[in-house]
Structures are given as C-alpha cells and as structure tokens.
LOLUM-866832 format. One record per residue (C-alpha): x, y, z; residue in one letter. Coordinates in steps of 0.5 Angstrom, whole numbers, plus 500, padded with zeros to 3 digits. Layout:
! residues N
XYZA/...
This chain:
! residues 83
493519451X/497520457X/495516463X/496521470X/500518476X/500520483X/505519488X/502515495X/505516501X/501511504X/495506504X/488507509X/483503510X/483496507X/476493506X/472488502X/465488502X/462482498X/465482492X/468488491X/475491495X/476497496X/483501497X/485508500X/491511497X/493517502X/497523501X/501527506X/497533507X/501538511X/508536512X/509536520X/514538524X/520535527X/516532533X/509531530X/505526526X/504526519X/497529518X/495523511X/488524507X/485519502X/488521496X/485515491X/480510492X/482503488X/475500488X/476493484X/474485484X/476480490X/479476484X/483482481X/485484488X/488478489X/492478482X/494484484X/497481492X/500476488X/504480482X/507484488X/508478492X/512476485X/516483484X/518483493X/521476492X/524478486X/527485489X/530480495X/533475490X/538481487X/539484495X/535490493X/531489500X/532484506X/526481508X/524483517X/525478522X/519478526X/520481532X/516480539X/514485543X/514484551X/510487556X/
C-alpha cells in the first residue's frame, strides 16, 4: 500500500487543548505576484498527544543538530530589533 504525501509550504496555527495538540499544515493557494503576499490555506491538520508532539519536537531537534554538524544549515544569531 502506498502512503500519499503532500508538499506544505508552511505551519498555521499551532495549539494544544488538553491533551491533545493540533498542527495546521498550509499550502500556498494562489501563487502571487511580485509584490503581494502569499495567500497560505490549511492543507493537512496533524491531530495528535501531547506526548507524541513532544517525541516529534525532539526527533526534529535531533535531525537540525545533525544537519549543522555536517555544515548543511547554520544556526541564526538572535537579533534584536530597535525602535
């Protein structure tokens, strides 16, 4: 059996109620033009434990130290903004 995949251009809203956490996976909707903003629409909801999100926060925080061990990404200095 195949398992389907989707391309996510980005994350929406991020919220846990209970115990129960709750992803939104967002699709551009309408490329836009040179100067406007991307239109984004919730493509995919993940919906699962606290427990599991928290495995999921670590296993990416596991793969990211590994992509800057090999010099794949570089890790952002903190900038402030001034007013």
């Amino acid at each position: 059996m195949s398992t389907p995949e989707r391309f996510i251009d980005g994350i929406g809203n991020l919220a846990v109620q209970g115990a129960v956490a709750r992803i939104e996976l967002t699709v551009i909707e309408k490329l836009p033009l040179q100067d406007e903003t991307p239109q984004l629409a919730v493509a995919e909801r993940l919906v699962m434990s606290v427990d599991t999100m928290l495995r999921l926060y670590q296993g990416l925080g596991e793969v990211v130290g590994q992509m800057e061990g090999k010099g794949l990404i570089k890790k952002r200095e903190d900038t402030v903004v001034k007013n």
